[in-house]
Biopython code that builds the backbone (N, CA, C, O; Angstrom):
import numpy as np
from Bio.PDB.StructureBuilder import StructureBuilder

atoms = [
    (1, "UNK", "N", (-8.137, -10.718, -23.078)),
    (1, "UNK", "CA", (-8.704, -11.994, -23.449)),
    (1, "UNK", "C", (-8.797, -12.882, -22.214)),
    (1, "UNK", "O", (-7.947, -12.881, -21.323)),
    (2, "UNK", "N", (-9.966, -13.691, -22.227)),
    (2, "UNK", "CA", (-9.496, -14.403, -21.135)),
    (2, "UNK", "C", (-10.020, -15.643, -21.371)),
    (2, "UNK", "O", (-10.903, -15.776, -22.219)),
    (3, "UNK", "N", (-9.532, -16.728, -20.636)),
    (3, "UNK", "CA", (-8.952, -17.960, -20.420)),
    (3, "UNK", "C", (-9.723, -19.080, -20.131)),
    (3, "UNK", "O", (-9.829, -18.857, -18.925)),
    (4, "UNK", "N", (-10.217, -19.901, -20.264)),
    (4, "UNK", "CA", (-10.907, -20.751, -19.401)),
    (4, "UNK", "C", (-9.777, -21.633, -18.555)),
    (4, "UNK", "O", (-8.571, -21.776, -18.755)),
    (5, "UNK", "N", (-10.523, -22.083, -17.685)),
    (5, "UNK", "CA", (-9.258, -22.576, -16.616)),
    (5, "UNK", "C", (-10.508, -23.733, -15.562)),
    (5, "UNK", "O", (-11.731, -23.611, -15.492)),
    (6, "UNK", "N", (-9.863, -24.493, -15.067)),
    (6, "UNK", "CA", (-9.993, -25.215, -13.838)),
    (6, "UNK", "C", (-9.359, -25.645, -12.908)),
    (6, "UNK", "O", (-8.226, -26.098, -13.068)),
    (7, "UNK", "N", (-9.903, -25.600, -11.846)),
    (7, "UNK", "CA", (-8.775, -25.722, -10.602)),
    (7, "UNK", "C", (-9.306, -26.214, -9.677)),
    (7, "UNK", "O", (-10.423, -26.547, -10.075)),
    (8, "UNK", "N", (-9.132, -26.607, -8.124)),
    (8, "UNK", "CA", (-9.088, -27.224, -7.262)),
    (8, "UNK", "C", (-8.949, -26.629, -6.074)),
    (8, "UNK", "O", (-7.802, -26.670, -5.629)),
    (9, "UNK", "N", (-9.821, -26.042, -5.361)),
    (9, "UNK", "CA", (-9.473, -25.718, -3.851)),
    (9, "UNK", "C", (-10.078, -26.548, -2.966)),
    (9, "UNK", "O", (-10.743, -27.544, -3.252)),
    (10, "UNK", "N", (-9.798, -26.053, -1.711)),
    (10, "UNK", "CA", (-10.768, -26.589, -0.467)),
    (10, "UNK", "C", (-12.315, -26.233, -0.599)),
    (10, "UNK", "O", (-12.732, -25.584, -1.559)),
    (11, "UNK", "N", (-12.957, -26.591, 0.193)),
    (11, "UNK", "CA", (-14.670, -26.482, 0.420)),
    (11, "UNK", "C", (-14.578, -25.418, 1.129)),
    (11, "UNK", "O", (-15.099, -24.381, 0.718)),
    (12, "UNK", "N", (-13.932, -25.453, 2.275)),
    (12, "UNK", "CA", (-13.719, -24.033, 2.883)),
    (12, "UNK", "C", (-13.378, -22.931, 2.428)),
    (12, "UNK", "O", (-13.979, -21.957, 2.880)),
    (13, "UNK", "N", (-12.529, -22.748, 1.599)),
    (13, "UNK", "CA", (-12.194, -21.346, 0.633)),
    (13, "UNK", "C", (-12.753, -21.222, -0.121)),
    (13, "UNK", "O", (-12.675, -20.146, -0.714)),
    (14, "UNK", "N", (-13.683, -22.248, -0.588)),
    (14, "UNK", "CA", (-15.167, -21.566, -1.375)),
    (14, "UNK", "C", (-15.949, -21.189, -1.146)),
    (14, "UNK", "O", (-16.308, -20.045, -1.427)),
    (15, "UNK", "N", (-16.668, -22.175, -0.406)),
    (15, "UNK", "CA", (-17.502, -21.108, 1.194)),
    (15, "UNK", "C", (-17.114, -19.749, 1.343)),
    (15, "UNK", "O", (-17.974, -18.934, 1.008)),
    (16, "UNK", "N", (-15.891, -19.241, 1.817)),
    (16, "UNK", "CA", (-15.539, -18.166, 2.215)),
    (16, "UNK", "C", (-15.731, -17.299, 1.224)),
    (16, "UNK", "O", (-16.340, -16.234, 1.323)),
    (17, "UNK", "N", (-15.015, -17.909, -0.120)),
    (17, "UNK", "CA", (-15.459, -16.910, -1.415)),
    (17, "UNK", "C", (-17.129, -16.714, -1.597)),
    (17, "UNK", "O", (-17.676, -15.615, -1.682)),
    (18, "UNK", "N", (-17.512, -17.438, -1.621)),
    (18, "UNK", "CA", (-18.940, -17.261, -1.952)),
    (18, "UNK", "C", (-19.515, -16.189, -1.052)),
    (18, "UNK", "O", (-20.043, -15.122, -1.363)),
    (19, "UNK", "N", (-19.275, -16.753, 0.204)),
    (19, "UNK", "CA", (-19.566, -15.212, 1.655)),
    (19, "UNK", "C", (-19.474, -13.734, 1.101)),
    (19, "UNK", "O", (-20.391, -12.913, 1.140)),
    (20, "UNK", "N", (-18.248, -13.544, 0.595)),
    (20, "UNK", "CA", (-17.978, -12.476, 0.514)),
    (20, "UNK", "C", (-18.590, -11.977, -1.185)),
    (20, "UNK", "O", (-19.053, -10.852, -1.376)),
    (21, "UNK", "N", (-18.489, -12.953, -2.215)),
    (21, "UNK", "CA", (-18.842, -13.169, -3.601)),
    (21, "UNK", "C", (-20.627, -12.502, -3.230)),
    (21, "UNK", "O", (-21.123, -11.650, -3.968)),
    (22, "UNK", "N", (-21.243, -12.961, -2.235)),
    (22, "UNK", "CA", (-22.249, -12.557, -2.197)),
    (22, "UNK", "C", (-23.091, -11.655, -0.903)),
    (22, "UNK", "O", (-24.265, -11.368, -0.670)),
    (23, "UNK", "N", (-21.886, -11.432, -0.304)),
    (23, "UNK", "CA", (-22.326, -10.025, 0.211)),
    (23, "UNK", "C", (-21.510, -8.733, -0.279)),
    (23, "UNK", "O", (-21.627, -7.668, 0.327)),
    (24, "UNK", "N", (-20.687, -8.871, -1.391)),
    (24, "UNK", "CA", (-20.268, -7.505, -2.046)),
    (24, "UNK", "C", (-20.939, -8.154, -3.714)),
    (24, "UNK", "O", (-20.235, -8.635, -4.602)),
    (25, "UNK", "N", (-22.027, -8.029, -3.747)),
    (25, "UNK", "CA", (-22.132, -8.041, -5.324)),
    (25, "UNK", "C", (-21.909, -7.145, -6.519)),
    (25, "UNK", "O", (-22.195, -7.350, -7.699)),
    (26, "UNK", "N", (-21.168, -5.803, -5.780)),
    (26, "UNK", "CA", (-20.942, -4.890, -7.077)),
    (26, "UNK", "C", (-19.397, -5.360, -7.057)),
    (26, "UNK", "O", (-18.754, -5.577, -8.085)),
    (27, "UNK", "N", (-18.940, -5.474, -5.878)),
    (27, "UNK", "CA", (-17.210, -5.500, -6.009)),
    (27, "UNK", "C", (-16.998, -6.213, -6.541)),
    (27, "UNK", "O", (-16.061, -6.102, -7.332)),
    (28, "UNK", "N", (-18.224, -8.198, -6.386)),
    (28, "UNK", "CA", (-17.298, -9.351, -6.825)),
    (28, "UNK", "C", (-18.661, -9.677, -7.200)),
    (28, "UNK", "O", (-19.486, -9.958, -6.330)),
    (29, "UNK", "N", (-18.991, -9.656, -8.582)),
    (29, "UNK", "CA", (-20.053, -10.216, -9.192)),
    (29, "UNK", "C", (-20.503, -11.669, -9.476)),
    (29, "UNK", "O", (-21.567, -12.206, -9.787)),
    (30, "UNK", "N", (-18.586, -12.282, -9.113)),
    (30, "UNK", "CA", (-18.571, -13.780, -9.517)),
    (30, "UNK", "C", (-17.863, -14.365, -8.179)),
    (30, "UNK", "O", (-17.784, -13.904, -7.041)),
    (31, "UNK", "N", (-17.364, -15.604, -8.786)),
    (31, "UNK", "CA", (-15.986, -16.247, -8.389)),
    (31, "UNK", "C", (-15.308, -15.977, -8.987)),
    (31, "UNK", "O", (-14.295, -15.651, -8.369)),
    (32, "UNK", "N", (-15.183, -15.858, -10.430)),
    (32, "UNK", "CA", (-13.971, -15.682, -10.840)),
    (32, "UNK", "C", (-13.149, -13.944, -10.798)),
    (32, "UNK", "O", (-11.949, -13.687, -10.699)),
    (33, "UNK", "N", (-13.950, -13.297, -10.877)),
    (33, "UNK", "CA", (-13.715, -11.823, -10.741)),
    (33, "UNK", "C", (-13.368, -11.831, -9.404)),
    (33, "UNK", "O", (-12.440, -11.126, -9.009)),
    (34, "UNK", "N", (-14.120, -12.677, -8.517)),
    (34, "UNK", "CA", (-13.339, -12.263, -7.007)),
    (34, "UNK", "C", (-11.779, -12.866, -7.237)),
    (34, "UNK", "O", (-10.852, -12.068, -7.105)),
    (35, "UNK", "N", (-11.498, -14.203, -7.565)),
    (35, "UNK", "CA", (-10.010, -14.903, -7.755)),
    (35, "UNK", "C", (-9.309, -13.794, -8.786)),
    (35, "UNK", "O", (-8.304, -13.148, -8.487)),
    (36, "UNK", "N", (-9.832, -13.719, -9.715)),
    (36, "UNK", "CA", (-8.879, -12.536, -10.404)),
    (36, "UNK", "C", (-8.357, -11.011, -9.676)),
    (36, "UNK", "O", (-7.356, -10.295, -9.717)),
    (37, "UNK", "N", (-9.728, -11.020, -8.988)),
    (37, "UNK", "CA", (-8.553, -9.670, -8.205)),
    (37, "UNK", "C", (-8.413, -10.207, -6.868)),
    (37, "UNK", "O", (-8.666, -9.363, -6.008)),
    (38, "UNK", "N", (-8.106, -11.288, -6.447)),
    (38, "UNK", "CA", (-7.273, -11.732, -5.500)),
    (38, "UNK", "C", (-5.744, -12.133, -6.333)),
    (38, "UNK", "O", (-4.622, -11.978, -5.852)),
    (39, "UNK", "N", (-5.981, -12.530, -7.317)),
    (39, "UNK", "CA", (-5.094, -13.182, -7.842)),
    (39, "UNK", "C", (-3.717, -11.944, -8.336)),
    (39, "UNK", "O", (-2.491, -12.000, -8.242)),
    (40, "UNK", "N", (-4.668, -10.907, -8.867)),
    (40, "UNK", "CA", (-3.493, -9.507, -9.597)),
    (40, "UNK", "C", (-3.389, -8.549, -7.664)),
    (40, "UNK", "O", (-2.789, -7.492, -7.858)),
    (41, "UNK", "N", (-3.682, -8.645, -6.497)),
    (41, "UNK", "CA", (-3.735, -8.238, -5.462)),
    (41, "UNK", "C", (-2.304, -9.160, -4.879)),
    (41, "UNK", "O", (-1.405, -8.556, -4.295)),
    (42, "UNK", "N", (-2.243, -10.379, -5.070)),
    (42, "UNK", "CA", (-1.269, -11.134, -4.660)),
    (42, "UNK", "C", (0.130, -11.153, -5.303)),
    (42, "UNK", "O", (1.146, -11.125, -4.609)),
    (43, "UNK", "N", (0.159, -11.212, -6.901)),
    (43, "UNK", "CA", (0.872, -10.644, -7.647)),
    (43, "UNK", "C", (1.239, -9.034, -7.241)),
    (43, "UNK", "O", (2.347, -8.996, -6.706)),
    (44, "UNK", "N", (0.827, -8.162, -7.314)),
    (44, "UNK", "CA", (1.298, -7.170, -6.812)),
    (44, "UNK", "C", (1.870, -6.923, -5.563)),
    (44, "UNK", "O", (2.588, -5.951, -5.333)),
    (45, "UNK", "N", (1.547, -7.840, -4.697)),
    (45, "UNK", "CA", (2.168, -7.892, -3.588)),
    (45, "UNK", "C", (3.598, -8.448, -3.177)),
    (45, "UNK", "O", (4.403, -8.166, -2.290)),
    (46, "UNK", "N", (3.546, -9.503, -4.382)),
    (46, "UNK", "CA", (5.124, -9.939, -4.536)),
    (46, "UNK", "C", (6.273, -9.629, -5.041)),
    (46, "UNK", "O", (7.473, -9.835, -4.866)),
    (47, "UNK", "N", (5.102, -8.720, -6.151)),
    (47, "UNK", "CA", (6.428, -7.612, -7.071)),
    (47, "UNK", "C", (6.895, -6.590, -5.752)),
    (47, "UNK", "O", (8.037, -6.148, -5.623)),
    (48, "UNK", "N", (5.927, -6.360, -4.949)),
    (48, "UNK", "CA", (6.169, -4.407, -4.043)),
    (48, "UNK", "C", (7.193, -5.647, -3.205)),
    (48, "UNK", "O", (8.352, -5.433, -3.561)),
    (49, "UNK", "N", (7.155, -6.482, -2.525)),
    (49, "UNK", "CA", (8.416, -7.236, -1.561)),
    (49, "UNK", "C", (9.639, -7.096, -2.246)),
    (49, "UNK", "O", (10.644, -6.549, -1.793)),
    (50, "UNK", "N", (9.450, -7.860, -3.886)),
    (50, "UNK", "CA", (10.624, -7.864, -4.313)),
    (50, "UNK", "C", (11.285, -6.532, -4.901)),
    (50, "UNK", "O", (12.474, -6.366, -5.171)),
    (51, "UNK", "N", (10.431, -5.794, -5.009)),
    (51, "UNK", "CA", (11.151, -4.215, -5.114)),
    (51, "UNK", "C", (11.566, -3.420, -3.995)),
    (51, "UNK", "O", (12.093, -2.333, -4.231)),
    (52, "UNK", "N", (11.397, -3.828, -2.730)),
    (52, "UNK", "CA", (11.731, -3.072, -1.357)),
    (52, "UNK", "C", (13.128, -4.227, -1.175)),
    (52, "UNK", "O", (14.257, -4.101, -0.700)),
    (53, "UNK", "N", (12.680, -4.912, -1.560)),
    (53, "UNK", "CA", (14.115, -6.118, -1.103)),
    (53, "UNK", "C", (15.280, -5.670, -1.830)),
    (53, "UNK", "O", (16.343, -5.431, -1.256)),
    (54, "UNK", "N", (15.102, -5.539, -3.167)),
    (54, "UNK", "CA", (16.217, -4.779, -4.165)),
    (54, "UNK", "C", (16.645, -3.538, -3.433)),
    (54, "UNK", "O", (17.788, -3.166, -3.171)),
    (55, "UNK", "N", (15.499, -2.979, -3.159)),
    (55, "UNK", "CA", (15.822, -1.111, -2.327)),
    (55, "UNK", "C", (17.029, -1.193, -1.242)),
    (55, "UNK", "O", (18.076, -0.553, -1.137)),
    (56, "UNK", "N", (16.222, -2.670, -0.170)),
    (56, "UNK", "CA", (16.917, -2.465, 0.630)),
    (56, "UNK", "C", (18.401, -3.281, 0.489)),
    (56, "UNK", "O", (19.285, -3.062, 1.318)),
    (57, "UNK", "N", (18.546, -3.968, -0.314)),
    (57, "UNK", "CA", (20.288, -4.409, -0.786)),
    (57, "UNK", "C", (20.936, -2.696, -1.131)),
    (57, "UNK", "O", (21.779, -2.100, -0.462)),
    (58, "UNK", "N", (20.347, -2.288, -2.163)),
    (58, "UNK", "CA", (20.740, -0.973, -2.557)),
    (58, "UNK", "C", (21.528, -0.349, -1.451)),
    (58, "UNK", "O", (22.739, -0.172, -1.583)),
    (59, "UNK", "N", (20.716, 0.082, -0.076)),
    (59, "UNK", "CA", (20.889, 0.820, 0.699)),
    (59, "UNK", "C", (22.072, 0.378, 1.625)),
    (59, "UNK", "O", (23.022, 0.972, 2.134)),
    (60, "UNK", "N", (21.595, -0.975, 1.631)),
    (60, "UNK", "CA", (22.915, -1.643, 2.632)),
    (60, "UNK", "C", (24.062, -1.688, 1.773)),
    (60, "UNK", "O", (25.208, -1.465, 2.163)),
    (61, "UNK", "N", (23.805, -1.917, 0.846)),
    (61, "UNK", "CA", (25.288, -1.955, -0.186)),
    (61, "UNK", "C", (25.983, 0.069, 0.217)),
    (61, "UNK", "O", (27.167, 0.384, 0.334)),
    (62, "UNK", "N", (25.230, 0.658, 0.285)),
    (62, "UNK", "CA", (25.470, 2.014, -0.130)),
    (62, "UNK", "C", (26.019, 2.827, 1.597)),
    (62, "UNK", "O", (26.676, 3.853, 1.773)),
    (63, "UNK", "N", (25.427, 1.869, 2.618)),
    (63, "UNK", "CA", (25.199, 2.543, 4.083)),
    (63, "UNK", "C", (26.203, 3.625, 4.439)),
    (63, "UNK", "O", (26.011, 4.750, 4.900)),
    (64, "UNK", "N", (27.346, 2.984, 4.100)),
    (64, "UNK", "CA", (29.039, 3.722, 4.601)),
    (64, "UNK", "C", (28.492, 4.894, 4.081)),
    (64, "UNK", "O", (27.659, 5.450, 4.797)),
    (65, "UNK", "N", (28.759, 5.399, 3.011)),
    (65, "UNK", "CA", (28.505, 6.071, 2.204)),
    (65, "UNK", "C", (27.803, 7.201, 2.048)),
    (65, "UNK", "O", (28.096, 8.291, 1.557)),
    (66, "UNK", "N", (26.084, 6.445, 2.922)),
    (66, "UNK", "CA", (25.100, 7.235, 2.947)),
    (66, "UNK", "C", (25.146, 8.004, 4.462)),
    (66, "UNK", "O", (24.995, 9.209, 4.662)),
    (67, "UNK", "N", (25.381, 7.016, 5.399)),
    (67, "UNK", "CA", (26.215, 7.449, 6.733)),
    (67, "UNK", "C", (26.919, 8.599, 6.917)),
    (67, "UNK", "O", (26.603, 9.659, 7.458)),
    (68, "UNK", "N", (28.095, 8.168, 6.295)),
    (68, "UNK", "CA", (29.036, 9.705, 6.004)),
    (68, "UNK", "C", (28.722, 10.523, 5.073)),
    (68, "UNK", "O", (29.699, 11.233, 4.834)),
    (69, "UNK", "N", (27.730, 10.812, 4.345)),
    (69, "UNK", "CA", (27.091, 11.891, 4.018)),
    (69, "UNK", "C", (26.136, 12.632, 4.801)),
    (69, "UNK", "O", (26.049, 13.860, 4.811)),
    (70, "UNK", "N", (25.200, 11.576, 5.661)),
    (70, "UNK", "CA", (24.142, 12.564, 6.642)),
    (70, "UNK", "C", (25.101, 12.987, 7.884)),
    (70, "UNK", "O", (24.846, 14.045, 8.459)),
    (71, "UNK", "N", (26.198, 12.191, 8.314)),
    (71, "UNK", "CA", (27.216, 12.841, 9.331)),
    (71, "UNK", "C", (27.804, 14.643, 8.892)),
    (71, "UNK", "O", (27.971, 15.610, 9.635)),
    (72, "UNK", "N", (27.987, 14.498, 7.410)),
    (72, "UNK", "CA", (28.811, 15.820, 7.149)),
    (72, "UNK", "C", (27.459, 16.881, 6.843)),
    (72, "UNK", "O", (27.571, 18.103, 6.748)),
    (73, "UNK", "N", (26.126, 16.086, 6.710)),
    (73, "UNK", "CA", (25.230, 17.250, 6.671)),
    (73, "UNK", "C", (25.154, 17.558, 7.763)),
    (73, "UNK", "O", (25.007, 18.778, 7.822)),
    (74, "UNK", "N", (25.179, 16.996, 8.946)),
    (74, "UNK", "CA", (24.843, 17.556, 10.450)),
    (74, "UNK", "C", (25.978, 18.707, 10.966)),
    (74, "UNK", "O", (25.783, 19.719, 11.640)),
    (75, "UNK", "N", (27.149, 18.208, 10.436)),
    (75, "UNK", "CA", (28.258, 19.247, 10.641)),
    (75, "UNK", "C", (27.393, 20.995, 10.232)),
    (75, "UNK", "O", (27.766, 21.947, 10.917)),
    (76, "UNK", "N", (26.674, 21.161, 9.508)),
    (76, "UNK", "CA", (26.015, 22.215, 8.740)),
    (76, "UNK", "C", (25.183, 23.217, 9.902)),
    (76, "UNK", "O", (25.107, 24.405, 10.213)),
    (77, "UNK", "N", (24.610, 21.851, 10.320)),
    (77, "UNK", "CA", (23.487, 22.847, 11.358)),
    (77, "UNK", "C", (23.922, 23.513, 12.468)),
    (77, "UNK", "O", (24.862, 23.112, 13.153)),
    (78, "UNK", "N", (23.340, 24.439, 12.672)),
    (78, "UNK", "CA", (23.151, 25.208, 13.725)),
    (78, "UNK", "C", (22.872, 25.134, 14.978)),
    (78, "UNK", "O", (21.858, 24.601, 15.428)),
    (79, "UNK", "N", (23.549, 25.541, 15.479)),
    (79, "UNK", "CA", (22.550, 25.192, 17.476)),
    (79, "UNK", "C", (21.397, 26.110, 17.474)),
    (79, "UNK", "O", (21.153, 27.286, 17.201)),
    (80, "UNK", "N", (20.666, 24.828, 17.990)),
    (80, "UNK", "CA", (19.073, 26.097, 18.361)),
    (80, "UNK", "C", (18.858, 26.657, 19.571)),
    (80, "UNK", "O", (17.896, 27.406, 19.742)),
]
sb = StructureBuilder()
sb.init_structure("model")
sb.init_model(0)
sb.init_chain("A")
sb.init_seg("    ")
for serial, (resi, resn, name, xyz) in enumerate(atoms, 1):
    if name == "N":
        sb.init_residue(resn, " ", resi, " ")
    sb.init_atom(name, np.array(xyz, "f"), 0.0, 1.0, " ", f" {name:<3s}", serial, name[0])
structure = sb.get_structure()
């Protein structure tokens, strides 16, 4: 479903939208189809930060751990 809405930018970031709004007319047929997939492009971009950020607490929480496990795998190998 979608929404009606109004909003407020600069003259310049419309300009710019329009540039591109009308030299890709299959990608971005509108303005608003261009803001909507800028809009779910930006959103997704904040979820993938905040899921590498979680990763990387994970890892630092875990380092000792993960450390002295790849140390005792190296014990394993072989001289080449």
């Amino acid at each position: 479903m979608k929404v009606k809405t109004s909003i407020t930018l600069s003259e310049s970031l419309v300009e710019a939208m329009d540039e591109l709004v009308e030299d890709a007319p299959e990608q971005f047929p509108s303005r608003s189809v261009f803001l909507e997939s800028a809009a779910w492009a930006f959103i997704e971009r904040v979820r993938r930060a905040e899921r590498t950020e979680r990763d990387i607490e994970i890892i630092n929480r875990r380092a000792d751990f993960l450390n002295a496990e790849t140390m005792d795998a190296l014990t394993y190998q072989v001289p080449l």
